[in-house]
Residue frames as qw, qx, qy, qz and C-alpha x, y, z in Angstrom:
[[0.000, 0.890, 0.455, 0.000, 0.00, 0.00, 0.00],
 [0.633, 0.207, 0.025, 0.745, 2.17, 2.41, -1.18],
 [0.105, -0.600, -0.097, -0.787, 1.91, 5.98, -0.16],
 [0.514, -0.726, -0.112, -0.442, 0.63, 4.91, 3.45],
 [0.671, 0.357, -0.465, 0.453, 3.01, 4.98, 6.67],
 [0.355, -0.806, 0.053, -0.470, 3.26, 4.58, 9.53],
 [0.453, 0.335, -0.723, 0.400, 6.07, 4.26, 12.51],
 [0.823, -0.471, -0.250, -0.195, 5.69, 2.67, 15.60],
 [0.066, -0.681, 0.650, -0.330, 8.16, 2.33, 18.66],
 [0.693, -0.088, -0.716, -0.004, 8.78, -1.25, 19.74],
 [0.768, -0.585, -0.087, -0.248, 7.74, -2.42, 23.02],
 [0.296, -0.883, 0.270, -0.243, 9.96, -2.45, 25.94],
 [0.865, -0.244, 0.433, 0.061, 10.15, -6.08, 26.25],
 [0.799, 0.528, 0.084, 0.275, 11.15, -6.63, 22.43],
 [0.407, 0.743, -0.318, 0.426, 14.59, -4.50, 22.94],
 [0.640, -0.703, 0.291, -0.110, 15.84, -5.69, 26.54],
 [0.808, -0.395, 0.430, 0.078, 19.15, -7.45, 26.72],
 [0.777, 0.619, 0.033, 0.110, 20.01, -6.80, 23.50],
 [0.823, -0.250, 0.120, 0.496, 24.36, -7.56, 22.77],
 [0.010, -0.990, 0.118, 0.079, 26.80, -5.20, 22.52],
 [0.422, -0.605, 0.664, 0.123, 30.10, -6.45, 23.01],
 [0.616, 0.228, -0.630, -0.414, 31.37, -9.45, 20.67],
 [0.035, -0.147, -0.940, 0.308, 31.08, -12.21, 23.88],
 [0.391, 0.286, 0.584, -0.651, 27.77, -10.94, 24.14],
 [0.638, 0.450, -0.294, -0.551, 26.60, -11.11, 20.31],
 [0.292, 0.134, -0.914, -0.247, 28.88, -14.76, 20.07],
 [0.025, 0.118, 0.933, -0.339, 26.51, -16.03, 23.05],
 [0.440, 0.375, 0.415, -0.703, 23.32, -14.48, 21.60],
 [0.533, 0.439, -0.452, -0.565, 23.62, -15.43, 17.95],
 [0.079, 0.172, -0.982, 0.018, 24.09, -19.19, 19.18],
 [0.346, 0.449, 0.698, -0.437, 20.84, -19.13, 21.03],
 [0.528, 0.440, 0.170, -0.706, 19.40, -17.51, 18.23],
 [0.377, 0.241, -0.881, -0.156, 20.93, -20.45, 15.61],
 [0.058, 0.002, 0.881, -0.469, 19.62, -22.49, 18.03],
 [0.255, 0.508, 0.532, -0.627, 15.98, -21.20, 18.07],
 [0.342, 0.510, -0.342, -0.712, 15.94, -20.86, 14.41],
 [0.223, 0.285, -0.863, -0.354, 16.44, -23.95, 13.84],
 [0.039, 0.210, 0.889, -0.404, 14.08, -25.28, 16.32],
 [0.241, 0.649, 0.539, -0.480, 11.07, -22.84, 15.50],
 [0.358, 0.705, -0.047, -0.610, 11.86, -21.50, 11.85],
 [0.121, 0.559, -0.633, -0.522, 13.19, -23.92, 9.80],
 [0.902, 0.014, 0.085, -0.423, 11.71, -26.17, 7.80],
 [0.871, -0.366, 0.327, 0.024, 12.55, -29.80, 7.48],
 [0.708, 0.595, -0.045, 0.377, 14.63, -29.69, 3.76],
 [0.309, 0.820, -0.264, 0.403, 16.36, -26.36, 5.35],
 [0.906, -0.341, 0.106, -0.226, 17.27, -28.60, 8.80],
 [0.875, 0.104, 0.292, 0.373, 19.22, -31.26, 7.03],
 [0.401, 0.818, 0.005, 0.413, 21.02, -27.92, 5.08],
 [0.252, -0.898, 0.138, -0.333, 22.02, -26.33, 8.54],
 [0.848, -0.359, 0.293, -0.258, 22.68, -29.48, 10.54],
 [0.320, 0.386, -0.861, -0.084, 25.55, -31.98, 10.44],
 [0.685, -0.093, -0.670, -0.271, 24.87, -35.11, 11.35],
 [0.327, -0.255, -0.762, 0.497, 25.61, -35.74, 14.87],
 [0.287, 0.150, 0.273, -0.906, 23.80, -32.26, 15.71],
 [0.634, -0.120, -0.520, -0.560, 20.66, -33.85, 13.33],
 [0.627, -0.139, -0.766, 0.033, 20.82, -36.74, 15.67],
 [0.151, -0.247, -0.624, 0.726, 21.00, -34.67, 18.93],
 [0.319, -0.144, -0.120, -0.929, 18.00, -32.63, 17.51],
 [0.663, -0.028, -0.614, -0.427, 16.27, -35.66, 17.16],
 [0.491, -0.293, -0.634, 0.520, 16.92, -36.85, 20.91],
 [0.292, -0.862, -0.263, -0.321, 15.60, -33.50, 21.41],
 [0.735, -0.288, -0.017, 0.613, 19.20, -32.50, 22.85],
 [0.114, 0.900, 0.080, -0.413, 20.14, -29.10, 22.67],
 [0.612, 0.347, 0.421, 0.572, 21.88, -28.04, 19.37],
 [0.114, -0.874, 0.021, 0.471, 23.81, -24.41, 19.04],
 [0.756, 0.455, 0.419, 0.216, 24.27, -24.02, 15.33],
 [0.122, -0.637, -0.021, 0.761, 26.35, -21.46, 13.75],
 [0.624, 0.619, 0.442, 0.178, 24.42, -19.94, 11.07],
 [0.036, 0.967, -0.067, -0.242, 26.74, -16.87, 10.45],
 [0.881, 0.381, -0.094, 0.263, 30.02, -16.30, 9.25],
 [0.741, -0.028, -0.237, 0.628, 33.74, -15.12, 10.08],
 [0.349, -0.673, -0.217, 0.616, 34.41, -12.51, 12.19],
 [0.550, 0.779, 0.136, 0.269, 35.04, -9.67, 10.15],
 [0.561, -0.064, -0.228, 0.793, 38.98, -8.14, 10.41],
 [0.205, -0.732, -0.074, 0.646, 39.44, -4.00, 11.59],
 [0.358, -0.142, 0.609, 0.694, 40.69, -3.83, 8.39],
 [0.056, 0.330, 0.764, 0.552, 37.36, -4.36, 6.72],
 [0.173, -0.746, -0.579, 0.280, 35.41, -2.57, 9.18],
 [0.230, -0.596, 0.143, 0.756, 37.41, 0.46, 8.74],
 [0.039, -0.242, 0.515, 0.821, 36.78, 0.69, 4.83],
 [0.053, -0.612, -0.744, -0.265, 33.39, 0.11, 4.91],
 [0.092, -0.820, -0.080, 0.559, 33.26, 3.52, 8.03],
 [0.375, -0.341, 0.358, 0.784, 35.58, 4.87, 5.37],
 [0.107, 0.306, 0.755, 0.570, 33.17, 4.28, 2.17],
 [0.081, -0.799, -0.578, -0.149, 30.01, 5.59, 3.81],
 [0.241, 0.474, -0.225, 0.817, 31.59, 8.14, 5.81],
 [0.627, -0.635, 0.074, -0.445, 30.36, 7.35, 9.23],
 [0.154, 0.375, -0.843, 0.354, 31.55, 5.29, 12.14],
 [0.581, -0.202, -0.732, -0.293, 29.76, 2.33, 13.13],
 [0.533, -0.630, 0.256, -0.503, 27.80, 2.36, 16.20],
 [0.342, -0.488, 0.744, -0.302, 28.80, 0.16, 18.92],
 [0.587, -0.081, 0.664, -0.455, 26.49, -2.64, 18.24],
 [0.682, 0.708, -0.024, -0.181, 26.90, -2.86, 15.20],
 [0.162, 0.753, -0.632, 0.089, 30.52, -2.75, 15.23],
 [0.540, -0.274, 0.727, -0.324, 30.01, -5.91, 17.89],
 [0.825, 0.319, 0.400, -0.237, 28.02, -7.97, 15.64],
 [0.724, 0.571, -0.387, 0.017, 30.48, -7.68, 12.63],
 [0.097, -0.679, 0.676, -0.268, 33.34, -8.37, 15.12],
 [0.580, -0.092, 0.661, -0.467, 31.38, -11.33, 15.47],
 [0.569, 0.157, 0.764, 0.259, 30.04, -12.35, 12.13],
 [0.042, 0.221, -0.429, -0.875, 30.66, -10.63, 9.05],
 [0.572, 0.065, -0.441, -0.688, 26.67, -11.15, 7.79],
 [0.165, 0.017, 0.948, -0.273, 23.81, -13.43, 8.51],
 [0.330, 0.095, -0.531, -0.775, 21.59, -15.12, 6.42],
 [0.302, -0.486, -0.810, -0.127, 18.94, -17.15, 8.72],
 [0.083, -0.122, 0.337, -0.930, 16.44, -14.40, 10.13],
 [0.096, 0.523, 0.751, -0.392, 13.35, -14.20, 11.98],
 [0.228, 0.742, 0.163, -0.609, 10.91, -12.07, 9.67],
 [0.720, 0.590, 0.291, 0.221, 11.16, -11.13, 5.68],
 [0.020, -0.890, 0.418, 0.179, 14.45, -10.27, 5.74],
 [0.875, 0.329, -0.355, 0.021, 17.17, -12.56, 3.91],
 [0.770, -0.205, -0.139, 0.588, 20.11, -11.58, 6.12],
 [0.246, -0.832, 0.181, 0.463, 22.54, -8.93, 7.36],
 [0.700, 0.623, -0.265, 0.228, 24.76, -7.88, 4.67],
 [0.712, -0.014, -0.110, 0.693, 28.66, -7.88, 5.42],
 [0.154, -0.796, -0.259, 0.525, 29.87, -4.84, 6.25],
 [0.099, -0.239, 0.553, 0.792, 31.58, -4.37, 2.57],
 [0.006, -0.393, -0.639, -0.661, 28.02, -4.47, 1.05],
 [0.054, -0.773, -0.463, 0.431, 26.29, -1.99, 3.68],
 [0.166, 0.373, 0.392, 0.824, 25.10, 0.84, 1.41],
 [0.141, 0.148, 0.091, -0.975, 23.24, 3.72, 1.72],
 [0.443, 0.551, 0.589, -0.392, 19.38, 3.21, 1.29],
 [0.372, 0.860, 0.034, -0.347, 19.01, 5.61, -1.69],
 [0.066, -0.720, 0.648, 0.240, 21.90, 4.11, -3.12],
 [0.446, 0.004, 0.895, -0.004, 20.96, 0.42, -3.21],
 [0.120, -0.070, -0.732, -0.667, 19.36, -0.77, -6.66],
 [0.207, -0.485, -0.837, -0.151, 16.19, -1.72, -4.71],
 [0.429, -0.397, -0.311, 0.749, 16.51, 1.05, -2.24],
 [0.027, -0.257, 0.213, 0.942, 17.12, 3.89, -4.46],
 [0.234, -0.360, -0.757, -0.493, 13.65, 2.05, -6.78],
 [0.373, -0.561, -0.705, 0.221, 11.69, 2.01, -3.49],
 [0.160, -0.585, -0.336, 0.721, 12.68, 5.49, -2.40],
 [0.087, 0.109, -0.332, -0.933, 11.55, 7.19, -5.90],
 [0.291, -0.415, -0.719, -0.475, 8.20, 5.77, -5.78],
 [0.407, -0.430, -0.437, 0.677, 8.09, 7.35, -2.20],
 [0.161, -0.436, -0.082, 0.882, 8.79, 10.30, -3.15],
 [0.067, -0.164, -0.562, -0.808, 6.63, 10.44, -6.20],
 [0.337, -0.659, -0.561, -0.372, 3.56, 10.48, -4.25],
 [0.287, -0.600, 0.142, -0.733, 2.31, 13.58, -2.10],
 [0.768, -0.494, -0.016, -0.407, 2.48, 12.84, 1.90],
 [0.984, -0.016, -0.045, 0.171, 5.84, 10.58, 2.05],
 [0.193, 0.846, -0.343, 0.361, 7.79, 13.35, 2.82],
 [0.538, -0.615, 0.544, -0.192, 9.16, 11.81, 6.20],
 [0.907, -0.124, 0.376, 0.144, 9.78, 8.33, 5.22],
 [0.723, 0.629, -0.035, 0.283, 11.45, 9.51, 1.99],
 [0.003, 0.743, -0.567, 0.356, 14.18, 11.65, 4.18],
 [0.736, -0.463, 0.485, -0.094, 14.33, 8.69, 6.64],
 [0.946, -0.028, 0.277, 0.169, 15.37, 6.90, 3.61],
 [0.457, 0.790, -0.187, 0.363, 17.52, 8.99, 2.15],
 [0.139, -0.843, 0.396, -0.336, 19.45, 9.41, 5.04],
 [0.634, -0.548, 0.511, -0.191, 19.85, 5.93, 6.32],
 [0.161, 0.405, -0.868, -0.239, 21.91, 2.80, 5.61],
 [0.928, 0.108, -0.039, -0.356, 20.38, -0.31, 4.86],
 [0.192, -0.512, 0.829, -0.118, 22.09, -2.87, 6.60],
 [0.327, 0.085, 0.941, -0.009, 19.49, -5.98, 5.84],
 [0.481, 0.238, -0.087, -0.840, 16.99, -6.84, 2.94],
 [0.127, -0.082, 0.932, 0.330, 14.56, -8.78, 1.50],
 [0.027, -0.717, -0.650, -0.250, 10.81, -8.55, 1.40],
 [0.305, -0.932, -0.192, -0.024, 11.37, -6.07, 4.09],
 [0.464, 0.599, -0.279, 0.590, 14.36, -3.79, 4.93],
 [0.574, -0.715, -0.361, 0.170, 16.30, -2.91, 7.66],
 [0.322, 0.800, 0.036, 0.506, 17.45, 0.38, 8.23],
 [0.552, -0.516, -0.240, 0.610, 20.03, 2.68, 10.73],
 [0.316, 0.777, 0.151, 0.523, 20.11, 5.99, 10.89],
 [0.607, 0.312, -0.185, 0.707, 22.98, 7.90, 11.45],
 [0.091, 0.467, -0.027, 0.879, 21.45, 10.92, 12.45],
 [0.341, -0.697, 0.160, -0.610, 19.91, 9.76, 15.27],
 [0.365, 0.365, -0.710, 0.479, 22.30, 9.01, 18.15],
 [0.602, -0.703, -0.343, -0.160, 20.99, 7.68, 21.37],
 [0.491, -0.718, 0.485, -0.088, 23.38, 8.52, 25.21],
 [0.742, -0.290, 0.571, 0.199, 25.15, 4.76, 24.05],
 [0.004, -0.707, 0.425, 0.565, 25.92, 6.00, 20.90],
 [0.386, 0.131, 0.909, 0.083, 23.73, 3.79, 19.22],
 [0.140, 0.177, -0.308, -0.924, 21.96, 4.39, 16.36],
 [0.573, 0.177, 0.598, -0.532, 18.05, 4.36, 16.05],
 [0.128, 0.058, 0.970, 0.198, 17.02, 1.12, 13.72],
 [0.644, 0.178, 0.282, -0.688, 13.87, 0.65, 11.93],
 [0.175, 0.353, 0.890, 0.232, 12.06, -2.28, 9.85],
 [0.246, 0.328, -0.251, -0.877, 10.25, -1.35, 6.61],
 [0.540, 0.197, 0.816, 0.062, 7.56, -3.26, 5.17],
 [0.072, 0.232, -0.293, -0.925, 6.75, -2.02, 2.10],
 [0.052, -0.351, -0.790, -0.500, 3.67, -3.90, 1.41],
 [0.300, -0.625, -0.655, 0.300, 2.24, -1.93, 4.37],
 [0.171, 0.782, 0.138, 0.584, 3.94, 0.71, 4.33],
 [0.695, -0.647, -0.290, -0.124, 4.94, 0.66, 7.64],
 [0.462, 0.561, -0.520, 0.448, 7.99, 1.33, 9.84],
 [0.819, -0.549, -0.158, 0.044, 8.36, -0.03, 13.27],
 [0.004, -0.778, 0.420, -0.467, 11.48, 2.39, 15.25],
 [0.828, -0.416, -0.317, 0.204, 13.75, 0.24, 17.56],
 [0.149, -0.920, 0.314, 0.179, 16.65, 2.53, 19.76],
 [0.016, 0.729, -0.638, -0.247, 19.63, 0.32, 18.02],
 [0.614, 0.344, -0.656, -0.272, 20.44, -2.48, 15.46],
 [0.033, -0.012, 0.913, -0.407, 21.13, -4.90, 18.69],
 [0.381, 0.138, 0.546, -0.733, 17.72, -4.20, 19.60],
 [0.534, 0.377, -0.438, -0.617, 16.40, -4.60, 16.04],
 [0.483, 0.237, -0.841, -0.062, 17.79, -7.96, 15.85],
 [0.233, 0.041, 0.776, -0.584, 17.01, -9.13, 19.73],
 [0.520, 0.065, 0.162, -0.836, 12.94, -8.70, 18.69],
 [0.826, 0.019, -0.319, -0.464, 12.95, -11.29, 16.54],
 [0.282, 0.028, -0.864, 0.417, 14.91, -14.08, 19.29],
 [0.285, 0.065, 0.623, -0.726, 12.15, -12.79, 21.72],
 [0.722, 0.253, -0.190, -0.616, 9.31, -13.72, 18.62],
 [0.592, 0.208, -0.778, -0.038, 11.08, -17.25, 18.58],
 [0.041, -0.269, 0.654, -0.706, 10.87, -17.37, 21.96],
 [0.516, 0.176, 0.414, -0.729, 7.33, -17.09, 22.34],
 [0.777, 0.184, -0.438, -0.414, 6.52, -19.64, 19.65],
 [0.624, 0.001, -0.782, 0.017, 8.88, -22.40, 20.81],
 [0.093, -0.032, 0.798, -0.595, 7.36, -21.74, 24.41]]
């Protein structure tokens, strides 16, 4: 529903505890590997994730702490991606690459996190830059169109996830949203940690 929009602030619970540090992101992305596999995946994508002995502890119903992500990413690469956009990753952000350069099982209609060498600018991105001229071509979309223009797009796929730079919280975290475009919608979290946390706490509540 193009043209209609609206942002929301996420509830209080959905953004508690969310990781900062890279010991905190390795020990939250396990549970959430964990909890993906257990409450989002189906049985083909399972047998994809899963070596065998971990298949076999699933199957004993034995815990199982998958890693769906990937290598740490070096300073090196962090630094010329700050360098490309001209900004400096926030903290939690910084943590999570420090942790795993990208991740490609998510809760929600996102594909994955990009690496930090293919974060781009919103308005920049091929889908991005499509999405924000049809924005802006219709009267009333004046706010979301500057929100995208201004922010990076850090995950996509049906839906987008977005940081913007420009607004800094006291922890020097930048405030996160999720776009749906078939709604039109945007849902405001206070930082990418938090962003990411909501959907572990959605898994949560299913596989309880």
């Amino acid at each position: 529903m193009i043209g209609v929009t609206e942002t929301t602030e996420a509830e209080e619970s959905e953004v508690a505890a969310a990781p900062t540090t890279p010991e905190e992101w390795r020990a939250f992305l396990e549970r959430y590997g964990e909890l993906y596999v257990k409450v989002r995946a189906d049985g083909e994508e399972v047998v994809d994730l899963l070596d065998e002995d971990q298949l076999d502890a699933l199957d004993r119903d034995e815990r199982v702490e998958p890693w769906l992500g990937e290598a740490p990413a070096r300073e090196e690469a962090l630094a010329a991606s700050e360098e490309r956009l001209g900004v400096a990753f926030p903290p939690g952000l910084r943590g999570f690459f420090l942790t795993s350069d990208g991740w490609s099982h998510l809760d929600g209609w996102v594909d994955g996190v990009h690496p930090c060498d293919r974060v781009v600018w919103m308005r920049d991105s091929e889908a991005g830059g499509r999405v924000t001229g049809i924005y802006a071509s219709i009267p009333g979309n004046e706010e979301v169109v500057e929100l995208f223009r201004r922010s990076v797009e850090i995950a996509r796929g049906e839906d987008y996830w977005l940081l913007d730079p420009t607004d800094v919280g006291p922890d020097g975290e930048w405030a996160a949203y999720t776009f749906t475009p078939k709604y039109g919608d945007t849902t405001k979290y206070p930082s990418f940690s938090a962003l990411f946390h909501s959907g572990l706490g959605n898994m949560e509540e299913d596989e309880g």
